[in-house]
Kinemage of the C-alpha trace (Angstrom):
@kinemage 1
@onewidth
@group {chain A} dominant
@subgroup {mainchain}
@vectorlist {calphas} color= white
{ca unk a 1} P -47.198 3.961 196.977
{ca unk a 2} L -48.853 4.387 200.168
{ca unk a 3} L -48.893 8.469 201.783
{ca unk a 4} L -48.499 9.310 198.263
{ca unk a 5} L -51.039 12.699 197.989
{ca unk a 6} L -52.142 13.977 194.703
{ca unk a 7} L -51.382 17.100 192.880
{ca unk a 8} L -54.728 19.211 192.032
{ca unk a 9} L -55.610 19.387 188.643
{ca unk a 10} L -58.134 21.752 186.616
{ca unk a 11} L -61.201 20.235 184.886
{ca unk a 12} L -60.838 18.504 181.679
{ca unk a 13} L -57.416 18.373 182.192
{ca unk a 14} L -55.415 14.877 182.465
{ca unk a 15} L -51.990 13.966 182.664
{ca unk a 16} L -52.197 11.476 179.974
{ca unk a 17} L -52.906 14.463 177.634
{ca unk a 18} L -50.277 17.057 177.775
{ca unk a 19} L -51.973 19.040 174.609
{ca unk a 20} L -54.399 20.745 176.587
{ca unk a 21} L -51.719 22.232 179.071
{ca unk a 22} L -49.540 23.326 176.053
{ca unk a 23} L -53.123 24.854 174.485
{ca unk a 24} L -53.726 26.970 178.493
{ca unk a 25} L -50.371 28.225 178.219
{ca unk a 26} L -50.902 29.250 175.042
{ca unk a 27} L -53.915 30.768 175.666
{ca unk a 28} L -52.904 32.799 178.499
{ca unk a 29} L -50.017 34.192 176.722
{ca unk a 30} L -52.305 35.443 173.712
{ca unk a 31} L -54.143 37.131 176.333
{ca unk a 32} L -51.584 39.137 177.326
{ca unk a 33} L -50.257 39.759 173.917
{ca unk a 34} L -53.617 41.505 173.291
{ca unk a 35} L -53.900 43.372 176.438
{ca unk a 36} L -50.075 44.942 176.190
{ca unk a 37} L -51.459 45.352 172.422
{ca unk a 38} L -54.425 47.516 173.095
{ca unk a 39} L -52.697 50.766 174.083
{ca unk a 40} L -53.734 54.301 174.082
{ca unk a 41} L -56.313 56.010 172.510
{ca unk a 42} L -58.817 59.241 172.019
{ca unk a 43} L -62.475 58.718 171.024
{ca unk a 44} L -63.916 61.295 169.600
{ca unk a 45} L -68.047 61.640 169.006
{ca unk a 46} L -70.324 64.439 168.122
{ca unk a 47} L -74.545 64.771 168.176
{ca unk a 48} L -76.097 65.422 166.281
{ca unk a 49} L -73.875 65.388 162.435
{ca unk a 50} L -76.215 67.729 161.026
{ca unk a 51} L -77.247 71.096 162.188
{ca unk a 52} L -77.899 74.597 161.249
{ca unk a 53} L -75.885 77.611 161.747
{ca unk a 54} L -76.390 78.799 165.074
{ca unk a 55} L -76.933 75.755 166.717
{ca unk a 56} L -75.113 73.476 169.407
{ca unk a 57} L -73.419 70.417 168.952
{ca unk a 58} L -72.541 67.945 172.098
{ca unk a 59} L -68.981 66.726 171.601
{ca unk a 60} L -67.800 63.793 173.634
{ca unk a 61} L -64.068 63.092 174.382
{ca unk a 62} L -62.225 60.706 176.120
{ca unk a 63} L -58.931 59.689 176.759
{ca unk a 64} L -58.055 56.167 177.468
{ca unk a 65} L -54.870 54.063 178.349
{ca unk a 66} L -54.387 50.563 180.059
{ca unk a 67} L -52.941 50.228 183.567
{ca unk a 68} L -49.686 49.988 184.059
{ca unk a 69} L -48.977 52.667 181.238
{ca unk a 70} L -47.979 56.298 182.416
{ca unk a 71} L -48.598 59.808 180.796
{ca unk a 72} L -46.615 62.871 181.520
{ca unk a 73} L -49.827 64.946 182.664
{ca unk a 74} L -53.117 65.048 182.848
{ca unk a 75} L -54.969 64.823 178.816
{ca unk a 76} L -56.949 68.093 178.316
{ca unk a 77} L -58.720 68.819 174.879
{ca unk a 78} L -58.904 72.568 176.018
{ca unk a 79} L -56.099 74.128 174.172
{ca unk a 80} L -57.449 72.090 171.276
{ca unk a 81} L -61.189 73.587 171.122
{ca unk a 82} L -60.310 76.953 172.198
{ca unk a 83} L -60.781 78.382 168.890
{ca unk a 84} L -64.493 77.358 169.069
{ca unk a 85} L -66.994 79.007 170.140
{ca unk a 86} L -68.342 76.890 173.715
{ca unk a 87} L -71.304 77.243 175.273
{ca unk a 88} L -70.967 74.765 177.763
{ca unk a 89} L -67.844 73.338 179.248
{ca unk a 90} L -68.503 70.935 182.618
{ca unk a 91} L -65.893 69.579 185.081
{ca unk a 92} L -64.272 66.215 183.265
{ca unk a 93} L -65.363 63.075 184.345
{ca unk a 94} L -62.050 60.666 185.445
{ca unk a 95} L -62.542 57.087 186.127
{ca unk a 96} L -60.399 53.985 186.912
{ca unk a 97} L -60.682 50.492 186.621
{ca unk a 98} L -58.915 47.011 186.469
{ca unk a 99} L -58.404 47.681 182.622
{ca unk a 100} L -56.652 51.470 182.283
{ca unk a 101} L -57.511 54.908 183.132
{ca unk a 102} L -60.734 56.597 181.587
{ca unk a 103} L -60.725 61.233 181.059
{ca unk a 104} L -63.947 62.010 179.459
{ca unk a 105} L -64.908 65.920 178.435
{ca unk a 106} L -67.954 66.806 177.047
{ca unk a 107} L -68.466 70.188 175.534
{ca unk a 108} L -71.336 72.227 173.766
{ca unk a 109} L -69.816 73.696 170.689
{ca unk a 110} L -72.034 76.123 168.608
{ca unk a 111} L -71.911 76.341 164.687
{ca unk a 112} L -71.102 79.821 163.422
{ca unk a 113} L -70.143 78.407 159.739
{ca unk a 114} L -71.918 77.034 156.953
{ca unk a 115} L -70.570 73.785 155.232
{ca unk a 116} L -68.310 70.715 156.680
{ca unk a 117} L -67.082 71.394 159.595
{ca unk a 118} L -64.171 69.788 160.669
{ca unk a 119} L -63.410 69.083 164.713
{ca unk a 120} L -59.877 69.260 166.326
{ca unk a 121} L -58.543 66.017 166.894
{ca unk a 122} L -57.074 65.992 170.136
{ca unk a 123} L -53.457 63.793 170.700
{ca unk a 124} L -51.917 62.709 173.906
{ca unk a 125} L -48.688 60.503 174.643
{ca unk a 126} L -48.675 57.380 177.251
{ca unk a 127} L -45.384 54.911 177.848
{ca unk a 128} L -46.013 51.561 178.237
{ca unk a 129} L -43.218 48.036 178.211
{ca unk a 130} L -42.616 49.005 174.974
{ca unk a 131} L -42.221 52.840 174.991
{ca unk a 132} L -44.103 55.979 174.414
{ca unk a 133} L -46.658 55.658 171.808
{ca unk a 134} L -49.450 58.810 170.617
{ca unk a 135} L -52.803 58.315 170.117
{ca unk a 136} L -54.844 60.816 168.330
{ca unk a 137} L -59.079 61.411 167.755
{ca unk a 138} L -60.439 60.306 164.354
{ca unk a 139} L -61.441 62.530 162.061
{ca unk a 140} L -65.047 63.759 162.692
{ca unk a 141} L -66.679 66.117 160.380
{ca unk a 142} L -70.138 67.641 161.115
{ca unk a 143} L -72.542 69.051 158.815
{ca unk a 144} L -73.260 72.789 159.260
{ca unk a 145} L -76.544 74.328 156.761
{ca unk a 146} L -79.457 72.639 155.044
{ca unk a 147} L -79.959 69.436 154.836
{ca unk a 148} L -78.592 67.567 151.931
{ca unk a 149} L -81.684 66.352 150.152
{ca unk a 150} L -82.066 66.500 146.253
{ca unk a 151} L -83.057 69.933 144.831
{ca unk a 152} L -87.037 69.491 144.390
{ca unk a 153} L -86.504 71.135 140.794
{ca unk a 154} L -89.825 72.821 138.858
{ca unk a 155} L -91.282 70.614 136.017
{ca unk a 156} L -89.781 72.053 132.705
{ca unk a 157} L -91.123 74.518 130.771
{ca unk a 158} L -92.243 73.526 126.803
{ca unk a 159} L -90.392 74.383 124.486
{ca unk a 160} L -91.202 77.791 122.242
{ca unk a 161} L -92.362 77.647 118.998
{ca unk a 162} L -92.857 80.580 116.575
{ca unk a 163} L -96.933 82.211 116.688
{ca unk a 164} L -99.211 80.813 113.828
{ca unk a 165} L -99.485 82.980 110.497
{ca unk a 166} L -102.249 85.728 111.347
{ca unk a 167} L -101.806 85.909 114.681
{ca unk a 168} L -102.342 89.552 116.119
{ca unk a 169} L -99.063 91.731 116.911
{ca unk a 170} L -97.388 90.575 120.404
{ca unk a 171} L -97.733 93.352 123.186
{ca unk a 172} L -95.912 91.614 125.688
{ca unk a 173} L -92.518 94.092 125.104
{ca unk a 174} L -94.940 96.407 126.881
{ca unk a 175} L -95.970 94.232 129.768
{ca unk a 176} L -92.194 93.916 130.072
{ca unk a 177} L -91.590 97.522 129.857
{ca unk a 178} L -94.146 98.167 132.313
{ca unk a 179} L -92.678 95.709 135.005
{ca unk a 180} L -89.353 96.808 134.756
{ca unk a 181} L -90.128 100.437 134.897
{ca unk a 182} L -92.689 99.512 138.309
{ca unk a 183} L -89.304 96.963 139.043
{ca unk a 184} L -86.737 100.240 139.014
{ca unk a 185} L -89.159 102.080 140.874
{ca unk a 186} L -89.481 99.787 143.904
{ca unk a 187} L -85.875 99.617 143.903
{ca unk a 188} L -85.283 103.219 143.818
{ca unk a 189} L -88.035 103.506 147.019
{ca unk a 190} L -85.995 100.367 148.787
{ca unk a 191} L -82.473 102.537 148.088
{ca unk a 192} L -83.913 105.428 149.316
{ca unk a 193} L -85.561 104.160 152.360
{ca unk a 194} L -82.729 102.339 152.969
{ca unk a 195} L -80.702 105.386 153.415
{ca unk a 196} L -83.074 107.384 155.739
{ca unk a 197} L -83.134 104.610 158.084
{ca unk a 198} L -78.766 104.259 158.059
{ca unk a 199} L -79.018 106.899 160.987
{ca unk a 200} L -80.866 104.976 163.100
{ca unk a 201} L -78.992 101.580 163.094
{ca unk a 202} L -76.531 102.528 165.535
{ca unk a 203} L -79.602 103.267 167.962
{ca unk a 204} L -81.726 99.645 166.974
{ca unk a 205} L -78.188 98.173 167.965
{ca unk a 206} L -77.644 99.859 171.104
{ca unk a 207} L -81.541 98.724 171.811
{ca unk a 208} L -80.246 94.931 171.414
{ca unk a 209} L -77.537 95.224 173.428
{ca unk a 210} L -79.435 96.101 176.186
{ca unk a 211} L -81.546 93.777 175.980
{ca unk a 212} L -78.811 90.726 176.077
{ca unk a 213} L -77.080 92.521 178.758
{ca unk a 214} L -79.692 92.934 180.809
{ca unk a 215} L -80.435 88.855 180.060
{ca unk a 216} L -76.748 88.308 180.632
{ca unk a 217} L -77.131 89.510 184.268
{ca unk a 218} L -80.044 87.586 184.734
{ca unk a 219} L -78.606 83.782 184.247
{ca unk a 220} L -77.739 82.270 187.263
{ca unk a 221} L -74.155 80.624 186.431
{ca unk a 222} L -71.226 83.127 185.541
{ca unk a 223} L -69.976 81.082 182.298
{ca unk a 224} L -73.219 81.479 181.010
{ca unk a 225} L -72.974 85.226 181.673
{ca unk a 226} L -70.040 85.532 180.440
{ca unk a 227} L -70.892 83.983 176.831
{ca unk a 228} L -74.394 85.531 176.663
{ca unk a 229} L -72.079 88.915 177.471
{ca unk a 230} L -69.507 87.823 175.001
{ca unk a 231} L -72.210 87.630 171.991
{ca unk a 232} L -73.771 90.539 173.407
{ca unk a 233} L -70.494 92.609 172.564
{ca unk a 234} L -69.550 91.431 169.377
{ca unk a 235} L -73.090 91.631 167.755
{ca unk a 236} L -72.708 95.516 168.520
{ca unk a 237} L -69.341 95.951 167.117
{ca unk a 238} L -70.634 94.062 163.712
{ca unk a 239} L -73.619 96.063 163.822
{ca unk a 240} L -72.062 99.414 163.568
{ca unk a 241} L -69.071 98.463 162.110
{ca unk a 242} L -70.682 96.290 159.568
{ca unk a 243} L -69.069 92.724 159.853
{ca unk a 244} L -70.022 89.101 161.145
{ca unk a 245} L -69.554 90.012 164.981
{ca unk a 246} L -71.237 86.757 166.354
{ca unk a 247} L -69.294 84.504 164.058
{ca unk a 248} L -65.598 85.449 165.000
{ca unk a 249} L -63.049 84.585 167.629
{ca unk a 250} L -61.339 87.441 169.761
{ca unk a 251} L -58.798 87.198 167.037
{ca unk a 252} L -61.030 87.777 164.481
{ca unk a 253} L -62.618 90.698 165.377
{ca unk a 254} L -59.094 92.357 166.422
{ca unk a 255} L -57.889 91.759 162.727
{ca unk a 256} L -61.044 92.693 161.521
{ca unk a 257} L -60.844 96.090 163.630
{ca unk a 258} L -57.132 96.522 162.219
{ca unk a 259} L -58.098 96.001 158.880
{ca unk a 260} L -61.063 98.795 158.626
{ca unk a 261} L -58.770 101.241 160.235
{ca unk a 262} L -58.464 104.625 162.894
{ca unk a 263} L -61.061 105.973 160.156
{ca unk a 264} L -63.827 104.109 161.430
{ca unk a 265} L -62.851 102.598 164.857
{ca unk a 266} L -60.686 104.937 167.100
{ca unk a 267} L -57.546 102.927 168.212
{ca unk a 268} L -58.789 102.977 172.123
{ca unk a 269} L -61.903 101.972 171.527
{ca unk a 270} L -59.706 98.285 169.408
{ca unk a 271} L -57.627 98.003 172.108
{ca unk a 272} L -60.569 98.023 175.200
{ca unk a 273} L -62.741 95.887 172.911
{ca unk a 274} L -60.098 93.338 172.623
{ca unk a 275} L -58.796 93.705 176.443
{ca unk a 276} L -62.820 93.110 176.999
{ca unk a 277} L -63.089 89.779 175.059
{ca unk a 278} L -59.979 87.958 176.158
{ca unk a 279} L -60.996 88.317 180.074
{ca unk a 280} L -64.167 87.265 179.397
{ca unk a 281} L -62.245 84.320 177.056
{ca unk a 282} L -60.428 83.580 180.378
{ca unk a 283} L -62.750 83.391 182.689
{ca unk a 284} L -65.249 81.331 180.599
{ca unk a 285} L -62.165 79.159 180.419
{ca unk a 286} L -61.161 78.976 183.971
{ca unk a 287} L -60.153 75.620 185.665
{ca unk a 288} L -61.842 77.132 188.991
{ca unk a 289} L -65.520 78.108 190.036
{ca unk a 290} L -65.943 81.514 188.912
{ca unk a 291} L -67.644 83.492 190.673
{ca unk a 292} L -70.879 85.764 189.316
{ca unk a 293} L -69.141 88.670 191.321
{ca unk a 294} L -66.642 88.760 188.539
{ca unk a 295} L -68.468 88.231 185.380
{ca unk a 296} L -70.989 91.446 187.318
{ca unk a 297} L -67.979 93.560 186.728
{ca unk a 298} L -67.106 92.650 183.449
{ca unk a 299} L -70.419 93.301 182.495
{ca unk a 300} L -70.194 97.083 183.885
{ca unk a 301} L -67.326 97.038 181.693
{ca unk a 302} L -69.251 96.238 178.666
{ca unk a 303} L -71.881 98.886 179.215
{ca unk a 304} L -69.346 101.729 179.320
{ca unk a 305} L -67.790 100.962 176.425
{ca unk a 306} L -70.329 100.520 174.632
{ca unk a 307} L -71.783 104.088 175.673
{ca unk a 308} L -68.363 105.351 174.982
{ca unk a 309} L -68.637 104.191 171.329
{ca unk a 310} L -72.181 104.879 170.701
{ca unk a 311} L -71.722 108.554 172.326
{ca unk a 312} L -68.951 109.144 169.871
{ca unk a 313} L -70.816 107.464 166.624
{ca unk a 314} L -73.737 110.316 167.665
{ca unk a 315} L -71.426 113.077 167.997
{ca unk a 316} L -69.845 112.542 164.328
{ca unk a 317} L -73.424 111.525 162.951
{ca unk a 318} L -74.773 115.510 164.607
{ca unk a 319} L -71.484 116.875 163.167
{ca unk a 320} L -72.476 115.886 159.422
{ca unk a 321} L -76.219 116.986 159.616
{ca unk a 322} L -74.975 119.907 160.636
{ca unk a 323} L -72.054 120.810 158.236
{ca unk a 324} L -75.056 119.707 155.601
{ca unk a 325} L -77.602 121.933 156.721
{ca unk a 326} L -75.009 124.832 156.973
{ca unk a 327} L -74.121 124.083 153.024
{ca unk a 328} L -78.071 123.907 151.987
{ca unk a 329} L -78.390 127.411 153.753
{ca unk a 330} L -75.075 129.404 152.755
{ca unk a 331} L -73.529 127.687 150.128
{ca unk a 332} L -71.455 128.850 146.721
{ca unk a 333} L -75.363 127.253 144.959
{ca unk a 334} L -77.951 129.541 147.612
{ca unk a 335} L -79.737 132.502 146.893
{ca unk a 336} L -76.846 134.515 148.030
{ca unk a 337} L -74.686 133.804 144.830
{ca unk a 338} L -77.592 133.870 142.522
{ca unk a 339} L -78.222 137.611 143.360
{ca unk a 340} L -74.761 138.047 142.436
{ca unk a 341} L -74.629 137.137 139.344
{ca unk a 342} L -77.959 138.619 138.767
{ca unk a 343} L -76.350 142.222 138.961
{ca unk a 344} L -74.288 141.571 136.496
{ca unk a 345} L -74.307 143.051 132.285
{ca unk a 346} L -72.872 141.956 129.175
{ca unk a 347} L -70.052 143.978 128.080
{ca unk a 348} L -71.534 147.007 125.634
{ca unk a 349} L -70.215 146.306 121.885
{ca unk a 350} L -68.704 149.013 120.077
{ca unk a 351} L -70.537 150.761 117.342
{ca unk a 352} L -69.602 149.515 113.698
{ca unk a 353} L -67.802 152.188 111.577
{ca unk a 354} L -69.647 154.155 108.603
């Protein structure tokens, strides 16, 4: 027919063949399927899977949903890793694009525990056509010690077997007499040493606590003060209180300060230590810039409590050498009683009769 104009068609494509339009519809329907199918999710990644106690680990996380799909607030790991002890902790990285909505954090965590280590697996919820659906992190475990290689075992010993007939008496029993007696006498010099020097490890950890502190100032960005602080505090309470300061939360050390007692650690002296750690907790953790001003006077802080405490631990350590001097002098054993009982006589006996 004449004017008639003709309706476009794709490549490949002819009207004689209606399979292939059946086989585009199809297509583009499985696409969609598997779009709407891909949901939410959290991807969870840490480098390296092996380290030592002590060090750092970089843990990645991100957040990810597909557009269209809506989540009651913004995704945040933080509540999540608080327990841990972070080092680092930059500004999260958001992103969006024609397929969903991208929240990456990146933390570094450091290992204060030997053996597998376990990382939080963060969760979030997102709605989409069909509802609200969770997604939640993998499980990622990370290797905390020595590396896992096979023991590198000594070659074994042979076997005994009884001397020959007319061989000489064995004098080893004496070469094992002699090392254990030279054996108990080093340990006896190590125990006593050991002793004499108890007096002076409050003052060695007073030394070191300077000495971060006085590092602590010196970094230029305040969370880094405030962690180098942080450590700074809790290796002097373990010192002279004799636990694991560096490896414990704020928790941690409270309980452990609770559980050894007004005896050793006066009750003000708990409650300022822990008062000391959470605002330092907080403001490493702070959405905001921080400013050095603040983490300057927490420092100050820090300093005067620990004088407080190591002012008191030298007044009861004076108070003993004193009240054992004064018993060496004029005790119940000194000269003083011996002369007393020196002036003293048997009773006389009666004579015997006839």
């Amino acid at each position: 027919m004449a004017g008639a104009v003709a309706s476009p068609q794709l490549p490949g494509w002819s009207p004689a063949v209606p399979g292939k339009r059946v086989s585009v519809f199809a297509a583009l329907l499985l696409l969609g399927a598997l779009a709407a199918a891909e949901g939410p999710r959290v991807e969870l990644s840490a480098t390296p899977a092996q380290v030592a106690v002590g060090e750092t680990v970089a843990v990645d996380v991100t957040y990810a949903w597909p557009r269209g799909w809506t989540v009651a607030g913004e995704p945040d790991p933080g509540a999540d890793f608080r327990p841990l002890f972070i080092t680092a902790a930059p500004p999260p990285e958001r992103s969006s694009d024609g397929e969903g909505e991208r929240r990456r954090f990146r933390y570094r965590v450091a290992a204060t525990r030997s053996g597998a280590w376990a990382l939080p697996r963060p969760a979030f919820t997102a709605t989409g056509p069909a509802g609200a659906v969770r997604a939640q992190a993998a499980e990622t475990i990370v290797q905390v010690g020595t590396e896992s290689a096979p023991p590198d075992l000594p070659a074994a010993r042979p076997p005994l077997v009884r001397p020959p007939a007319g061989a000489g008496p064995d004098r080893r029993p004496w070469w094992w007499l002699a090392g254990g007696s030279l054996a108990a006498a080093g340990l006896f010099a190590w125990w006593a040493l050991r002793r004499r020097r108890q007096a002076a490890v409050a003052a060695s950890a007073l030394q070191i606590f300077a000495a971060e502190s006085a590092q602590a100032r010196q970094a230029g960005d305040a969370r880094e003060v405030g962690t180098r602080l942080s450590l700074a505090v809790r290796r002097y309470a373990g010192s002279v209180w004799g636990f694991d300061g560096p490896g414990q939360t704020t928790r941690e050390v409270a309980a452990t300060l609770r559980r050894l007692g007004p005896a050793r650690v006066a009750e003000d002296e708990a409650a300022a230590l822990g008062r000391l750690l959470g605002r330092l907790d907080d403001l490493r953790w702070c959405a905001g810039e921080v400013p050095v001003e603040a983490m300057a006077e927490l420092a100050t802080l820090a300093e005067a409590w620990v004088g407080g405490v190591q002012r008191r631990l030298d007044a009861e350590a004076a108070a003993r050498a004193a009240a054992k001097g004064g018993r060496t002098k004029g005790g119940p054993g000194g000269s003083a009683g011996g002369a007393e009982r020196g002036d003293e006589r048997p009773p006389v006996q009666p004579p015997r009769a006839g």
